[in-house]
C-alpha positions as CSV (number, residue, x, y, z in Angstrom):
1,X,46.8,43.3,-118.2
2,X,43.6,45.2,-118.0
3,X,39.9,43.3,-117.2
4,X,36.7,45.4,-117.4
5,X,34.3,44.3,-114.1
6,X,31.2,45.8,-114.4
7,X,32.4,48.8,-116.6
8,X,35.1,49.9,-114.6
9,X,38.7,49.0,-115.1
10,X,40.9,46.9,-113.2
11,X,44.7,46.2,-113.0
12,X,46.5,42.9,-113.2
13,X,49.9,42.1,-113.2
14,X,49.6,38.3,-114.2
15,X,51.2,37.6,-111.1
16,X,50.0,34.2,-109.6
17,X,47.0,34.5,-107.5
18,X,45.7,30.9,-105.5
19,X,43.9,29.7,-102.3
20,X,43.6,26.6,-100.5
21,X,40.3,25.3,-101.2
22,X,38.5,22.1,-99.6
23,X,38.0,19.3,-102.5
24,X,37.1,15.4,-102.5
25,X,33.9,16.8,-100.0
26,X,35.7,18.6,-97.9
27,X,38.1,15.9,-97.0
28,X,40.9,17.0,-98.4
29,X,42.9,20.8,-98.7
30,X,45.3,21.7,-101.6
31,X,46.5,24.9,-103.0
32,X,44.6,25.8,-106.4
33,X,45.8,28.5,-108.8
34,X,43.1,31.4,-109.9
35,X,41.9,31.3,-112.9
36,X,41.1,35.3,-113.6
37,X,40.1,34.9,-116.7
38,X,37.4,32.7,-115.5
39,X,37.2,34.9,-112.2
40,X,36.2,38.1,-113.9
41,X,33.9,36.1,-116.5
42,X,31.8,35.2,-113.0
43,X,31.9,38.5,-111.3
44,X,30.6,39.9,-114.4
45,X,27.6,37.7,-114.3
46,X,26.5,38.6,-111.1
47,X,24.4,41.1,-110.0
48,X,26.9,44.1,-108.6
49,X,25.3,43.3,-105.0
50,X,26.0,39.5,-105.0
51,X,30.0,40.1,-106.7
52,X,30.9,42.3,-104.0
53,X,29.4,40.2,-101.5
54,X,31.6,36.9,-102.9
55,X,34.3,39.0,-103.7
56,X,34.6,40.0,-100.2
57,X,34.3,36.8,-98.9
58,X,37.3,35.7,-101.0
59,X,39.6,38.6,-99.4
60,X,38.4,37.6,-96.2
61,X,39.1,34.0,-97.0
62,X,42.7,35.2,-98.4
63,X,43.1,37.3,-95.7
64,X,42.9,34.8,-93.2
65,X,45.3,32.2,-94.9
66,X,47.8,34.7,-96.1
67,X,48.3,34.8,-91.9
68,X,48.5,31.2,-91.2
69,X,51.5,30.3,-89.9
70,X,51.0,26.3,-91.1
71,X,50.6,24.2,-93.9
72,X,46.7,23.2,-93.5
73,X,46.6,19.6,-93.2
74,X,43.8,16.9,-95.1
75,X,41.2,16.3,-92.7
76,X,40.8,13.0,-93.1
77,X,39.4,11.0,-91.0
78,X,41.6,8.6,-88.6
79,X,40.2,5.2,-89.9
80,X,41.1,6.7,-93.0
81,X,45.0,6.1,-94.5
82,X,45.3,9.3,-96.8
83,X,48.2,8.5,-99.4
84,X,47.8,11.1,-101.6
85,X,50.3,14.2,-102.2
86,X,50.0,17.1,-98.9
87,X,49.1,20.5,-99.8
88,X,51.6,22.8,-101.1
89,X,53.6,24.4,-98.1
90,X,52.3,27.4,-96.8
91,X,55.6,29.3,-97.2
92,X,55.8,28.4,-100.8
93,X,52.2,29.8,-101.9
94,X,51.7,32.9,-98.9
95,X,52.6,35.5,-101.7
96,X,50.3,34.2,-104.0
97,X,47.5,34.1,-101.2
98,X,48.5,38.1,-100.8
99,X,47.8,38.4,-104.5
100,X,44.6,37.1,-104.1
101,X,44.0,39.5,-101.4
102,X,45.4,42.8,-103.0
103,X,43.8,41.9,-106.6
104,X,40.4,41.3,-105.2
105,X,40.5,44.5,-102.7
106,X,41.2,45.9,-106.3
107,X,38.0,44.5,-107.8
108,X,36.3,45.5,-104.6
109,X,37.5,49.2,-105.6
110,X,35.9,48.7,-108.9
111,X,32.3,47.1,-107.7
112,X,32.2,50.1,-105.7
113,X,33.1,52.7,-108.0
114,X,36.2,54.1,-106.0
């Protein structure tokens, strides 16, 4: 599949692309699936400055959990019982945490024109 980002032309394999993200305000961690559809619809609408500055923050953000050699656990706090499901396992999502990573150092290529 092929997205336009600001003109220029970018490569996607409809491969699965996720992260772990912080819900429930920040007490609790779980793996969500990308939405690029919805991705390229908001690095469109920003200024090229501001997408390649949160564009880069996500690569750096799936660069760092693509390393991680644990499952990220709910930081809930200890008076707290937390019986809801754990985050998916690290080793079951890490190559679609890479995705993330290689399809945004894609779009990175594109905001810059390279």
């Amino acid at each position: 599949m092929e997205y336009l980002i600001h003109g220029r032309k970018v490569n996607f394999d409809e491969i699965e692309c996720g992260i772990y993200k912080q819900v429930s305000s920040g007490l609790k961690i779980d793996y969500a699936v990308m939405d690029i559809d919805h991705l390229v619809q908001v690095i469109n609408g920003l200024p090229v400055d501001a997408a390649v500055e949160a564009v880069t923050e996500l690569k750096d953000l799936a660069a760092r959990q693509s390393r991680w050699e644990h499952t990220p656990q709910n930081g809930v706090p200890g008076i707290l019982r937390y019986n809801g499901p754990d985050p998916a396992p690290i080793e079951k999502v890490r190559g679609n945490i890479e995705n993330t990573l290689r399809f945004s150092e894609e779009i990175l290529k594109a905001l810059k024109g390279q």
